[in-house]
C-alpha positions in Angstrom: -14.4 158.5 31.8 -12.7 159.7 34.3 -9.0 158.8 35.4 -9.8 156.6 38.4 -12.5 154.6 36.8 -10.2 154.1 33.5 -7.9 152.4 35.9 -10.5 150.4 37.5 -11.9 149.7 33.7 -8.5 148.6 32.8 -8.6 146.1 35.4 -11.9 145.4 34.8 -11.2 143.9 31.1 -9.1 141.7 31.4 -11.3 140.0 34.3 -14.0 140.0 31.5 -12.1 139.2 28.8 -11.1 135.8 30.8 -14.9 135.8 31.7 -15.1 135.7 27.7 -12.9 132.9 26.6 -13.5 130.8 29.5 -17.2 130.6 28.0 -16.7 130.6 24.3 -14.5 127.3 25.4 -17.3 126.0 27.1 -19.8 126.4 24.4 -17.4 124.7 21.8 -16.6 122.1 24.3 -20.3 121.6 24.2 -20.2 121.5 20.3 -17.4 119.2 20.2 -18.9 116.7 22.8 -22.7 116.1 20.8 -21.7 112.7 19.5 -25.0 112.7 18.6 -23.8 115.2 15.7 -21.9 113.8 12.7 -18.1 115.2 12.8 -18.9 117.7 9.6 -22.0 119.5 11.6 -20.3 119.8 14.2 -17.3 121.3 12.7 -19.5 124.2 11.2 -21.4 124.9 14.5 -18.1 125.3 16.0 -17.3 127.3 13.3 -20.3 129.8 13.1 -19.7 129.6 17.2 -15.9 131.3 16.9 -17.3 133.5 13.7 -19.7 135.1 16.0 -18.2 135.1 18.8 -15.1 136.5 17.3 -17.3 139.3 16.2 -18.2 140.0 19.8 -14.8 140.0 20.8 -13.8 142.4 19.1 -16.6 144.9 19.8 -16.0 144.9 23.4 -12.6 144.3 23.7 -10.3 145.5 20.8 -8.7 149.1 20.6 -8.3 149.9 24.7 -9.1 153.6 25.1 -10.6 156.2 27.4 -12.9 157.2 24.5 -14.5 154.1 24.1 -14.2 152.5 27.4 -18.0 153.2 28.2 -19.4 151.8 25.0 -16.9 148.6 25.9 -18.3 148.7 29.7 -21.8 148.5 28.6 -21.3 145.7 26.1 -19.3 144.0 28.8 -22.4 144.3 31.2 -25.0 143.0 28.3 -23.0 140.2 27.8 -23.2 139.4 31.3 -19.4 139.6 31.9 -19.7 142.5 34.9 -20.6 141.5 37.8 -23.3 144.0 39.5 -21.1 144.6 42.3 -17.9 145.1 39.7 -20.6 148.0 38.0 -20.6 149.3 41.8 -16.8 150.7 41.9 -17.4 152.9 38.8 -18.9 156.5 39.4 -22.9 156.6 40.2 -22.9 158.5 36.7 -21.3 155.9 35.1 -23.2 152.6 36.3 -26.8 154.4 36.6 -26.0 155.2 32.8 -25.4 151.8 32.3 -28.1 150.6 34.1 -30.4 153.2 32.1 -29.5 152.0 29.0 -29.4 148.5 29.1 -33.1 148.6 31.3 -34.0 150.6 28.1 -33.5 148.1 26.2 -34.6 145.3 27.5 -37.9 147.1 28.2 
């Protein structure tokens, strides 16, 4: 990755890591809230819910580095944290790559 999109990446994060936590706070909100749920269910839903997404979090967002910056961008943009037009101020090699893999795999 070059330079000026590791600066913009940079940026970029933390906008998705807030993204992030704003909905994992949301879903457990929504755990917390089914009092239709006994206490102890919903106690291990909220559970498996921070297990997971804890797993997540640290995939895309833990050890900042040019070398894996890529790899985080495109689990950023799976997990629907990007924005298309945030993909946009990265290098056409960069988001068409992006774009290429993750229409890949959804195909």
């Amino acid at each position: 990755m070059k330079e000026s999109e590791w600066k913009k990446f940079k940026k970029l994060k933390d906008i998705c890591l807030e993204r992030f936590c704003e909905r994992v706070l949301t879903n457990a909100n929504s755990i917390l809230d089914a009092k239709d749920k006994k206490s102890l269910d919903r106690y291990y839903d909220l559970y498996q819910l921070i297990q997971d997404e804890d797993k997540n979090l640290e995939k895309a967002f833990n050890g900042l580095s040019r070398s894996r910056a890529f790899m985080q961008l495109l689990l950023m943009y799976r997990m629907e944290l990007v924005e298309e037009s945030e993909l946009d101020e990265f290098e056409d090699e960069t988001k068409n790559e992006i774009r290429r893999i993750e229409s890949r795999e959804n195909s």
